[in-house]
C-alpha positions in Angstrom: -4.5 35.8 -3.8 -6.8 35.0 -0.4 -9.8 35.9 -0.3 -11.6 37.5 2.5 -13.8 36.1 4.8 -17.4 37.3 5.3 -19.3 38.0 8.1 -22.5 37.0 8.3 -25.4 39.4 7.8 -27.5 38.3 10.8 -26.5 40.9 12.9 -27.6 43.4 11.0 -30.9 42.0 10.2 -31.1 41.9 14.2 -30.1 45.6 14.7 -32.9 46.1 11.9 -35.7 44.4 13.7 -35.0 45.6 16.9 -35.7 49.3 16.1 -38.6 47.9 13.9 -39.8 46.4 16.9 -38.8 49.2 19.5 -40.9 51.9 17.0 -43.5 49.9 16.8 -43.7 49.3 21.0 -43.1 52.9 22.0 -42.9 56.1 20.1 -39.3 57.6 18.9 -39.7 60.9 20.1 -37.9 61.2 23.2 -34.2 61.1 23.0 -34.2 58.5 25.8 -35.8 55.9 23.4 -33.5 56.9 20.9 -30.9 55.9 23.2 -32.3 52.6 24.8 -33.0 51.4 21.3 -29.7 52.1 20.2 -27.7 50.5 23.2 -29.8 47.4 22.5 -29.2 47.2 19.2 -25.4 47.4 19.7 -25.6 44.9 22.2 -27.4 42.3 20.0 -24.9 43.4 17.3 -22.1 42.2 18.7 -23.6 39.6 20.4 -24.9 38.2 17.1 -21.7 39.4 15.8 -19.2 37.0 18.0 -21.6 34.2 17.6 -21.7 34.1 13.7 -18.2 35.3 13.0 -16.2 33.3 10.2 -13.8 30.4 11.8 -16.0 29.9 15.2 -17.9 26.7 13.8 -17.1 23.7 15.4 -14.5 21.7 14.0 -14.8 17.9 13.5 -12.9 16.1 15.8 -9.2 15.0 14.8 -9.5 11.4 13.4 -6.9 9.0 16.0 -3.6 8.3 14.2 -3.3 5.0 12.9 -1.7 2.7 15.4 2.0 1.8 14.6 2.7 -1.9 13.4 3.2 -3.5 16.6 6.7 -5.8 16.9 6.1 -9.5 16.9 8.1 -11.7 19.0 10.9 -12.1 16.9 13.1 -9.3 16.1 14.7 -10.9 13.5 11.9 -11.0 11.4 10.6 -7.5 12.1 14.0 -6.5 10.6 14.0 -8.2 8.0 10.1 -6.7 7.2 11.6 -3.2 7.4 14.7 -3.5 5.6 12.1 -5.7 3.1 9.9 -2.5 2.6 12.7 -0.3 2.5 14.5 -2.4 -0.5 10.7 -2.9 -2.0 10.2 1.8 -1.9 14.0 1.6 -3.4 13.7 -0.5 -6.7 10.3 1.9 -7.4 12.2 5.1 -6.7 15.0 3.8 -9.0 12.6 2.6 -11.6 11.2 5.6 -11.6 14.2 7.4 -12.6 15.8 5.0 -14.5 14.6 5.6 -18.3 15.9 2.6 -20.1 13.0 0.1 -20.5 14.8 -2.9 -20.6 16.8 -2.1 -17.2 13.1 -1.4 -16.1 11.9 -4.4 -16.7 14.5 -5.9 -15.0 13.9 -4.1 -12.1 10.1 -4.7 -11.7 11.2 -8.6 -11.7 13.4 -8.2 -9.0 10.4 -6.2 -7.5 8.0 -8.9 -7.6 10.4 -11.8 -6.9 12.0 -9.9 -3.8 8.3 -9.2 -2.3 7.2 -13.0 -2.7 10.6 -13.8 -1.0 9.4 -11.6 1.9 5.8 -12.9 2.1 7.5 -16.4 2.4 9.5 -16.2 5.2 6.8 -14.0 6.7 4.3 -16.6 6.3 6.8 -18.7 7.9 9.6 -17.6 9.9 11.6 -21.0 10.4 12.9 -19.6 6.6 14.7 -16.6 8.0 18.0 -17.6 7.9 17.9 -19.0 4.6 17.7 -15.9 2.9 20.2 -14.4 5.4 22.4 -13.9 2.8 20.1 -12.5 0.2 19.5 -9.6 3.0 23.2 -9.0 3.9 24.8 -9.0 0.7 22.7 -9.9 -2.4 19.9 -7.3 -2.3 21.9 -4.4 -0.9 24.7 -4.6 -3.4 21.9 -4.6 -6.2 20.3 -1.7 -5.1 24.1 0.0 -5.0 25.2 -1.1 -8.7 21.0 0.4 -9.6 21.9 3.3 -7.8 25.4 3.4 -9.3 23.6 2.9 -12.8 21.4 5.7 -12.2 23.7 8.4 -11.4 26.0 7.6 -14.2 22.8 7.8 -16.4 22.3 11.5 -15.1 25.6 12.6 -15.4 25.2 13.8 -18.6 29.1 12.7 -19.8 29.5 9.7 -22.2 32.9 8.9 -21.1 35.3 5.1 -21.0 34.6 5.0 -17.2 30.4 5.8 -17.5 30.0 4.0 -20.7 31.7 0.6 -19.0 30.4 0.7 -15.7 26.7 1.2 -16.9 27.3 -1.7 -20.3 28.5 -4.0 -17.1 25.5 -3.4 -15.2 23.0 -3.8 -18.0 24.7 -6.8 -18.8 24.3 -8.2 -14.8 20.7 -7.6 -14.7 19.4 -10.9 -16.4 22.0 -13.0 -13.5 20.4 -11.2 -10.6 17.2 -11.8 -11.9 17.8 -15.3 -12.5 19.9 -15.6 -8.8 16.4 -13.7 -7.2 14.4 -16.3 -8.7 16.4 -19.0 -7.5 16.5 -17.7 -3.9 12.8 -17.9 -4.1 12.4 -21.0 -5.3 15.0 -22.5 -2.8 12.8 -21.4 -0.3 10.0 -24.0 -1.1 12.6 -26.8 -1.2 11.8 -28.4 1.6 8.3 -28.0 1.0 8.3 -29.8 -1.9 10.7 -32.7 -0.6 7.9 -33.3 1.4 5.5 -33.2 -1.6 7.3 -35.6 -3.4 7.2 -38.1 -0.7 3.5 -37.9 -0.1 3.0 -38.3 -3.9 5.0 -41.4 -3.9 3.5 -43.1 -1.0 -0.1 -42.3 -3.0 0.8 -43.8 -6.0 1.9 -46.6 -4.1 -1.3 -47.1 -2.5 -3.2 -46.7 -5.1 -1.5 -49.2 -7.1 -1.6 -51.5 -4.3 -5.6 -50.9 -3.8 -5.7 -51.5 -7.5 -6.8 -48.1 -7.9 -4.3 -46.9 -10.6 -3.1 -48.1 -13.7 -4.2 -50.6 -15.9 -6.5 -52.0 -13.3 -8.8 -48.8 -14.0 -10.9 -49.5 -16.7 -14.5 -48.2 -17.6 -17.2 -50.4 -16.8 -20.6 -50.0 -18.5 -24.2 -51.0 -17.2 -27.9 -50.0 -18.2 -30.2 -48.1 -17.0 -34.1 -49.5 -16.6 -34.8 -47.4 -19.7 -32.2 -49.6 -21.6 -29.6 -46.8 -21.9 -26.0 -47.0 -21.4 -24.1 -45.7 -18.6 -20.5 -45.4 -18.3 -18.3 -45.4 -15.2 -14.4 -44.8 -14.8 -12.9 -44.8 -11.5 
């Protein structure tokens, strides 16, 4: 139940002192005193009274909304950050509700796979249409068959239909795990192409500079105090 608001006592105390102060400046015997100290008290009583009443205080200004995510150059890519975070608040709604700890472990996989996916072609948007696929039709039809799973699971019914459907999806899960996991790491392929090249041209040269190999071999001298010191390239 609310509670009601009090007012504030101040202008009473005012009402108080001013015929405290009035008696003490003229004498109360004439009814016109009687009257002028009453009209001022009234006065300063609702004075006081509008000034102190509950709700009046100033309120702190309203902080400035938070600006919205402004769209880069490419729209491409700012779709595929939407529908990303959209996919992303899915799986944890459907983990959520989904009870089965296996499928949910399944499901925080694709979770973690699926945002690393995203922050790759984010941090580089030349990958975009690799994963054009994985947008269109991968992701979305495994959200469906998790949404699919889920209802079935709240249906309450252990039927042929229910039963098969959800064994089929349980039985999916590890392949689109193991298909997310490969999208990501197709994603780096070119990257580390390029990797292996520069490897091989370094341990080339460093053969060739005699640098690697058997030609590296620990060499030991003396210090002035007579101790050893031994040095490996």
């Amino acid at each position: 139940m609310a509670q009601a608001k009090k007012g504030s006592v101040v202008p009473f105390y005012a009402v108080a002192a001013i015929w405290v102060g009035y008696a003490a400046l003229f004498d109360l015997y004439a009814p016109v005193h009687f009257l002028t100290a009453a009209v001022l008290s009234l006065a300063a009583f609702l004075l006081l009274r509008a000034l102190c009443a509950p709700g009046t205080a100033p309120q702190p200004a309203a902080q400035p909304k938070a600006e919205a995510k402004k769209p880069s150059a490419n729209p491409d890519l700012d779709k595929m950050i939407a529908d990303g975070d959209k996919a992303l608040s899915e799986m944890r709604r459907l983990n959520d509700a989904i009870q089965d700890p296996k499928i949910s472990a399944r499901i925080d996989r694709l979770e973690a796979v699926s945002a690393q996916i995203f922050a790759a072609v984010k941090e580089d948007p030349k990958k975009l249409p690799q994963i054009r696929r994985f947008m269109d039709y991968y992701l979305p039809t495994t959200l469906k068959l998790l949404n699919a799973y889920d209802r079935m699971g709240s249906a309450g019914v252990a039927g042929e239909n229910i039963g098969g459907t959800m064994r089929r999806v349980e039985e999916m899960m590890d392949t689109i795990v193991a298909a997310f996991a490969k999208q990501l790491d197709s994603l780096y392929g070119a990257e580390a192409l390029d990797l292996s090249a520069d490897m091989t041209v370094l341990e080339t040269m460093m053969a060739r500079e005699g640098l690697a190999g058997e030609q590296m071999k620990a060499e030991t001298t003396k210090n002035d105090d007579g101790t050893d010191i031994k040095l490996e390239l």
